[in-house]
N, C-alpha and C positions, 0 to 999 in steps of 0.2 A: 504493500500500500504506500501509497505515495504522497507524503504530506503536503499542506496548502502552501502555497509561494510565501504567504506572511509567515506560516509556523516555521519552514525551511529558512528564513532569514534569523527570525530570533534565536534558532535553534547553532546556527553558524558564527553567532555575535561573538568577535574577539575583545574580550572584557576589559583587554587590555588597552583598547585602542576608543578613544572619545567620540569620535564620527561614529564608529562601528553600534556602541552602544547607542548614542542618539539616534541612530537610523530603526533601531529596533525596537526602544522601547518609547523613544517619545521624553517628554515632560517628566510625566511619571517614574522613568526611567533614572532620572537623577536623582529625585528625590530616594527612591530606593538604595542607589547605588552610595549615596553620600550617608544614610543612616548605616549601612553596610562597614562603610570607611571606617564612620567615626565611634560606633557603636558596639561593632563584634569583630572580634579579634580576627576571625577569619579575612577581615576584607583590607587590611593591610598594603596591599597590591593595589588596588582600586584606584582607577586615575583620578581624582577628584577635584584637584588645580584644572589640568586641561578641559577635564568634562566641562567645569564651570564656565569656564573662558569661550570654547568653543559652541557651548549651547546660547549663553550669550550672543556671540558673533549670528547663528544660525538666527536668532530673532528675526533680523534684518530683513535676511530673505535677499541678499547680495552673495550670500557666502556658497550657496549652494540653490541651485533651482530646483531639484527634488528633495529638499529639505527644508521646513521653516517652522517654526517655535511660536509660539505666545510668551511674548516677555512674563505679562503681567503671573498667569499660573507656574510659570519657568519657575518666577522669583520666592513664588509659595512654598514649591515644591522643594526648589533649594532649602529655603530657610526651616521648613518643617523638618528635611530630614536630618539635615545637619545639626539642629538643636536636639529630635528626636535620638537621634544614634547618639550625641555624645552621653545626654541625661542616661540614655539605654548603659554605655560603656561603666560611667561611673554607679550604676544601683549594680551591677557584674562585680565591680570591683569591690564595694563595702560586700557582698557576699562569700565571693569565693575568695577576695584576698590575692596576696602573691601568689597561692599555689597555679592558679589560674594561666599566669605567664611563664611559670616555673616549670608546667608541662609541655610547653611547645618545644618542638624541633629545629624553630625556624631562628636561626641565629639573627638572621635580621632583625625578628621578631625580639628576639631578647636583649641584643645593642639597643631598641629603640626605646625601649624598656628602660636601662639605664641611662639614655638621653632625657627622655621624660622625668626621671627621679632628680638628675642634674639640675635639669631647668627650675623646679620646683624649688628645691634649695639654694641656688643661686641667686634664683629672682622672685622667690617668691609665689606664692599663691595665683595672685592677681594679673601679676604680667605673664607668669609660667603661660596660665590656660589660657590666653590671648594669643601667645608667640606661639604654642603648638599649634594650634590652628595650619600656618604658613608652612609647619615642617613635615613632611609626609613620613609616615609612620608613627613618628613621635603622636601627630594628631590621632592614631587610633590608640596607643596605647597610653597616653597621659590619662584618659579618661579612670580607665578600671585602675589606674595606678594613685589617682586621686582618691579615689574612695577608697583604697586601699590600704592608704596612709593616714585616712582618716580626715582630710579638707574637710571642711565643717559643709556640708550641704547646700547652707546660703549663699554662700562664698562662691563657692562652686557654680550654682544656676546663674547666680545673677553674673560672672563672668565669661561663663560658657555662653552662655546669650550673644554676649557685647563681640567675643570674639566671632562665634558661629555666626550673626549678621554680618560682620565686618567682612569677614571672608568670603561666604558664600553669595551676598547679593552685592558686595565690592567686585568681587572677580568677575561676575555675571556682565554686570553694568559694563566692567572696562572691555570686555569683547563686545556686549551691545553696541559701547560707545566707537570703537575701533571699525566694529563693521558699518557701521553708518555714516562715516566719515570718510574711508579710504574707500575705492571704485576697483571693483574686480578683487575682491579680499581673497576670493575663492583661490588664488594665482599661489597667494602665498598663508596658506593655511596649512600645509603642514610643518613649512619651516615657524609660523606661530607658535603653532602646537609646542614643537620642540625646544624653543625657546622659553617657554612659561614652563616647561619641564625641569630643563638647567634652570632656571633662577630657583624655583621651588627648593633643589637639590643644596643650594649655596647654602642657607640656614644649616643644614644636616651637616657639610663640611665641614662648615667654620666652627664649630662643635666639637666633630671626632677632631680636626685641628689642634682646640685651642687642649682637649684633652690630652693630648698625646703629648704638646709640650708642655703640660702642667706635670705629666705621668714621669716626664723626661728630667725636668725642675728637679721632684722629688726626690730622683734617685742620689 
């Protein structure tokens, strides 16, 4: 039997890739994919910078002729699932605790793990869960490592808020804005793409960076 053209597309979606998922899931698709990110440990991987950016630009309707978005439930979608999945990350974390991350395989997973613990202690609560936001991975696992450590609840929603808008309907907007400005954006959207990807990655370096000569200092 031989599936419908729609289900054969969704069923093909490279998760990895920002066009790929918007084509397949739509609106809806982001919001999903961003509670995903920021939410459960699993979603790690999840392009969330680019998705953001690129569904943005798609609004337009310059970026692509078989492709275009409604800003307005775009920016819903974004913001629900990103506030939803972090709030999701840290109730995971006041439950299971560290054992939670302490089970994974994924080394990535557990460097990001100790990134997220850094930032916390370095800067703090407030700017911590704002700056994760911007750094991928660190933004999935800061969440369940908050409640883990015990951030006091309040503290917690009311910054995960400020940051989860700031990023999810800032990043949206600046592709909105991008695409409706520059003519034929379509030309140069993957090199976009991959550009909002390295910058995303800067934060992560200057990090494992500034640790490694701190680690270096000590000895």
């Amino acid at each position: 039997m031989i599936p419908p053209p729609h289900l054969s597309s969704q069923l093909a979606v490279n998760v990895l890739d920002a066009h790929s998922l918007l084509a397949a899931f739509g609106v809806l698709g982001v919001g999903v994919v961003l509670f995903a990110e920021t939410g459960l440990l699993i979603g790690f991987f999840l392009p969330g910078d680019s998705l953001l950016f690129t569904a943005g630009l798609l609004c337009t309707g310059t970026a692509d002729q078989g492709l275009r978005l409604s800003l307005g439930p775009l920016l819903v979608a974004a913001a629900v699932g990103a506030l939803a999945g972090s709030q999701c990350g840290y109730l995971l974390g006041r439950k299971a605790g560290r054992p939670l991350l302490a089970r994974s395989r994924s080394a990535r997973l557990r460097e990001g793990a100790q990134r997220a613990e850094e930032l916390l202690d370095r800067y703090g609560h407030a700017k911590a869960i704002v700056l994760a936001r911007f750094v991928p991975v660190v933004r999935t696992v800061l969440n369940p490592m908050a409640g883990a450590l015990g951030v006091p609840a309040r503290t917690f929603i009311v910054w995960q808020v400020i940051g989860g808008l700031v990023w999810s309907v800032g990043l949206t907007l600046a592709g909105y804005a991008l695409g409706s400005s520059v003519p034929n954006i379509d030309k140069y959207l993957l090199p976009l793409i991959a550009v909002i990807v390295v910058l995303s990655l800067i934060p992560l370096a200057a990090e494992v960076l500034r640790s490694r000569k701190a680690a270096k200092e000590a000895r």
